[in-house]
Steps between C-alpha positions, in 0.01 A plus 500: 500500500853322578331198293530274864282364782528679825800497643472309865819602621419889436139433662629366826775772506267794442211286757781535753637868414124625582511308850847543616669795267780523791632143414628646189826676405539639139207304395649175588414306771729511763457186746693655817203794458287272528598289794590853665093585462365155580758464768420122703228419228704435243667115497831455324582130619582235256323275732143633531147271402438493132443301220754422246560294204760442242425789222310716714760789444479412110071513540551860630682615177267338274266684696675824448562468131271737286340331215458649129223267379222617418103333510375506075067542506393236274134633439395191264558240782307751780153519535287813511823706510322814442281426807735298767628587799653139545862413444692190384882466435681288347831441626793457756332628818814649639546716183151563487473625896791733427347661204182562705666660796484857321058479441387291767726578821281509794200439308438170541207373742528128519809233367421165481742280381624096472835472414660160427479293811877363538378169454787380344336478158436837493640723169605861543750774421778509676767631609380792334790720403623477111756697344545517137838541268607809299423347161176374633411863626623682166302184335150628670555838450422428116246258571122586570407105607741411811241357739672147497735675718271692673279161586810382654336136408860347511466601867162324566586178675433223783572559813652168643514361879842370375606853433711622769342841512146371445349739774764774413379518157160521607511786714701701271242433279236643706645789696565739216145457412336540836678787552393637175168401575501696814555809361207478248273465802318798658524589858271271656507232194537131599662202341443139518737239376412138502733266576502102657763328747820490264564901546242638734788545816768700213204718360394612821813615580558682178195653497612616852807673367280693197199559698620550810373271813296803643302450147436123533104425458435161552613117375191377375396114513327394159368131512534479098317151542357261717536115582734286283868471558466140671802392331733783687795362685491756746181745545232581184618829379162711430572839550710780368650808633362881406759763613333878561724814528337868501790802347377635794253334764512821672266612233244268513271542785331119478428264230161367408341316321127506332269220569401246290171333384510199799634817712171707409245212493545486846297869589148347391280652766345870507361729760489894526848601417514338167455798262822628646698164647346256252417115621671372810667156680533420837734365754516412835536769786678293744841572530672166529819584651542316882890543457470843523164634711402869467238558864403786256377292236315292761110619549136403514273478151119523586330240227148533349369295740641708782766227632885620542772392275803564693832481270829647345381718232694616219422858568475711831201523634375896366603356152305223542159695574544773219510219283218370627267798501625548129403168383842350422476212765312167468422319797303144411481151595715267321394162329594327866206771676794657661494899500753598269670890463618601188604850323486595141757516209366777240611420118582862481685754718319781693614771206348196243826367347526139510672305790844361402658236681907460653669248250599195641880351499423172413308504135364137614218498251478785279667357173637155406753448221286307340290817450769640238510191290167520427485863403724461301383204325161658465654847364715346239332201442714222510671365861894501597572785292711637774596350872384593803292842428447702791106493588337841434306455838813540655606772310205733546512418909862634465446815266226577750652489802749746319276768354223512801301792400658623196444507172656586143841294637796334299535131568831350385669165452854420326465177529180502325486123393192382336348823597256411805564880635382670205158264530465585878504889418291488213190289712552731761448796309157337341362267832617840726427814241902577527733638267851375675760446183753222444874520388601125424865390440589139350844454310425308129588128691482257240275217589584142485505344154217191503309693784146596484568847433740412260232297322263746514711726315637733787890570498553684751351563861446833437261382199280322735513797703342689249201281402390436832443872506334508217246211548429668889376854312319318249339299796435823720376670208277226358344473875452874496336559167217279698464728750329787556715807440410846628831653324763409260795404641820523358628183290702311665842369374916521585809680321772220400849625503839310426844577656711563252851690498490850426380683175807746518848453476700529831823679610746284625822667590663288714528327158722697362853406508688689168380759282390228232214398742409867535478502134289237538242617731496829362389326162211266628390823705418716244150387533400385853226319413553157338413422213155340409404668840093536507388832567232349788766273647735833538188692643420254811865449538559885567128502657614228773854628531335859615255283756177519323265236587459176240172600494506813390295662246644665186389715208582443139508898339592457125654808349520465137782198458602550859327301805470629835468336853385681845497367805235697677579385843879607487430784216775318287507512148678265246570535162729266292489621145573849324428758731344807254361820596159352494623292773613743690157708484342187625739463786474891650110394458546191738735735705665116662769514780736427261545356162716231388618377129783343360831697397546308163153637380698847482708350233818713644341812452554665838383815463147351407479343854669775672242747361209220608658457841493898507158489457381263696693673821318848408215277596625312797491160335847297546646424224672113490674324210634153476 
């Protein structure tokens, strides 16, 4: 209820007061404590491996910084608010990732994000850290509508190979949101990050120093296309990089995948087990390995005709003949007459689940970029809108590698683009009965003026974000009304919020330098909301700011000219206009946590919210006004 984001520094601190209280001496950390306890595992050398860039101290305070912002619902621009469990933001993702710290720490499943490649042509914020005069802070105070500011937009640039600190600027554009990222993820949550040639060696270490090497998954090879590139001065360029870090691989026992139609086409034959195992494949049962011979491996096979096929088998002998006896080996001739031994591949496990199958490192066929143009163009219609879409193939190969056998999951990206994540979660939750939910992130980028999407009436990225989301629930839907449903399933849709600064006035006292600026605060304070501040804007801001989901679901409790709002989950309740006795009756009949208003409803009349607060403690509800 401080009115910030979750303070990093004060996380880490208390992370490391639960796992080494001794290092601390009147609750500050004391650093010869701590070399005392870790003794030769600590490293104080200057000289030691580890990457470093110009601004990486200045990255780690931006990173530190609390933010005050705030994310505004804008219900007319959502879709099936009512009913969605789906998220999308608009704003500056590193604002945005602070202000969700407080709901979604360790609750996220799966990240999957494509940050700007470091081309050389690529646009981002940077350096990130922004500081703001006296008169322009007194200025805000009175102002509900400072999100120029907030947007930072004077900030959003090119990043130039002529720049001497074109890689600097990069990575301290990307660490403080990794490492944000990495806290929203839970235990055994993974990330992916694509990237090409230009940064892949600098991520890779970064993503070292906030995941930790001991949490490094894999470096995945996409081929995003094939052939072409014949006019290359050096080699044909057609793959891209996909970097996968775990919070903690520890906590994942193995990652796989599910199979897929050309997978499941190949189990086409049936014999007795196939109530319980379903249709099987086979392959061969020769081993194949004369580098490295196993004499226990090596055995006579009686065939039909009673000749001996001597061989290396795949299995030892006694496993060999169980099979047999239990039908799972196939011993035939082959198209050349030659006896042939073979064992079977059942679709389905021995308990009846379906197989899955070890992802591969190399994504060699899977998805072509090519793929995401066309979605796109056939979701909104008209081609180029936006470059280089992600392909949703790729996407849902990636999501599902990260969820394996779970379900109900939050899938985020803040760098949401176009919005090719959002499309991956919602097909998986129709084509694979899911209900996984997406939080998307894209800052209001202006497009190009004279571009397609410019043309076709879009203005910003985030717009075209937005209608592709629509047009793929009107598509899933109008596909499902044609189907035969057994129940009614919830509508589908997303919640559309905006950053935007905060709805209520904020304390600065560092500001004050003679009494006359006192007299100044002291003034603009007397209400802290702002004016022109919307009652539902102030309700998700203080809903967010005491970690309640974005999806959450609220009531709406009118009491005579007075509105109510509970959050059933956290058993908060809201109310923003006059707080009567009615009220009250209604509130001891909710019997909420706690209850929180606005002072200036009170009109200066203490002892009327004294004697409410009084009440409202004989019946163990806390009492909170703003």
């Amino acid at each position: 209820m401080d009115g910030q984001s979750l303070n990093i520094t004060n996380d880490l601190i208390t992370k490391l007061k639960e796992i080494i209280p001794g290092a601390f001496t009147e609750d500050k950390l004391n650093i010869e404590q701590l070399k005392q306890l870790l003794g030769e595992d600590i490293n104080t050398d200057n000289e030691r491996y580890q990457l470093n860039w110009a601004g990486k101290n200045e990255a780690y305070k931006v990173l530190q910084l609390p933010t005050t912002s705030t994310l505004n619902p804008v219900v007319s621009e959502s879709l099936n608010w009512d009913f969605s469990d789906n998220v999308l933001i608009e704003g500056e993702n590193l604002e945005v990732l602070k202000l969700l710290q407080k709901s979604y720490y360790g609750k996220i499943k799966v990240i999957c994000i494509d940050p700007p490649y470091n081309t050389g042509s690529d646009s981002f914020i940077y350096p990130d850290k922004f500081s703001e005069t006296k008169e322009e802070y007194l200025k805000r105070l009175g102002e509900k509508d400072d999100d120029g500011f907030l947007m930072k937009e004077g900030f959003f640039k090119p990043n130039r190979k002529e720049n001497g600190q074109f890689h600097s600027n990069w990575l301290s554009m990307m660490l403080p949101r990794l490492f944000l990222a990495r806290n929203l993820l839970k235990d055994d949550g993974l990330i992916f990050v694509n990237i090409d040639q230009n940064e892949i060696s600098n991520l890779k270490l970064l993503m070292d120093e906030i995941f930790g090497e001991e949490n490094y998954v894999q470096e995945i090879i996409w081929q995003r296309h094939a052939g072409g590139g014949n006019d290359s001065k050096y080699f044909a360029v057609d793959h891209e990089y996909i970097l996968c870090y775990a919070k903690n691989l520890s906590a994942i026992q193995k990652l796989r995948l599910p199979l897929n139609t050309a997978d499941i086409s190949q189990y086409k034959f049936k014999d007795k087990h196939y109530d319980t195992l379903g249709p099987y494949k086979t392959k061969s049962f020769y081993r194949m390995r004369p580098d490295d011979p196993r004499p226990g491996l090596q055995y006579t096979i009686k065939m039909p005709d009673g000749s001996d096929l001597f061989g290396e088998w795949k299995w030892e002998e006694k496993s060999f003949l169980e099979a047999l006896d239990d039908d799972r080996i196939l011993i035939r001739k082959d198209n050349k007459g030659k006896w042939t031994v073979e064992y079977k591949l059942y679709l389905n496990a021995d308990d009846g689940d379906e197989k899955k199958k070890v992802p591969r490192s190399m994504f060699l066929s899977e998805a072509r970029n090519s793929q995401g143009k066309q979605t796109l163009t056939q979701i909104l219609g008209v081609a180029n809108i936006f470059n280089n879409p992600k392909p949703i193939e790729l996407l849902k190969i990636l999501i599902n590698i990260g969820i394996g056998d779970s379900d109900n999951e939050y899938i985020l990206d803040f760098f949401a683009g176009s919005g090719s994540t959002g499309q991956a979660v919602l097909e998986l939750n129709k084509d694979e009965k899911k209900s996984l939910k997406f939080i998307l992130v894209q800052l209001p980028e202006k497009v190009e003026d004279g571009s397609i999407a410019a043309k076709n009436g879009y203005k910003f990225i985030s717009d075209i974000t937005k209608s592709r989301l629509r047009n793929v629930i009107k598509s899933i839907e109008k596909t499902s009304s044609s189907e035969l449903q057994f129940q009614e399933e919830k509508p589908m849709g997303f919640r559309f919020f905006k950053l935007s600064s905060s709805n209520f006035k904020i304390w600065r006292g560092d500001y004050i330098d003679a009494i006359g600026d006192l007299h100044t605060q002291i003034d603009l304070f007397k209400k802290a909301e702002k004016e022109n501040s919307k009652e539902y804007n102030m309700l998700w801001e203080l809903l967010l700011k005491n970690g309640s989901f974005l999806n959450s679901e609220i009531s709406r409790i009118t009491v005579g000219s007075s509105e109510l709002f509970y959050n059933s989950n956290k058993k908060l309740c809201f109310c923003f206009s006059k707080v009567s006795s009615e009220v009250v009756d209604k509130i001891l009949q909710i019997k909420p946590v706690q209850f929180i208003c606005l002072d200036s409803t009170f009109n200066n009349e203490d002892c009327v919210k004294t004697n409410i607060q009084l009440k409202l403690q004989d019946n163990n509800i806390e009492f909170k006004s703003i």
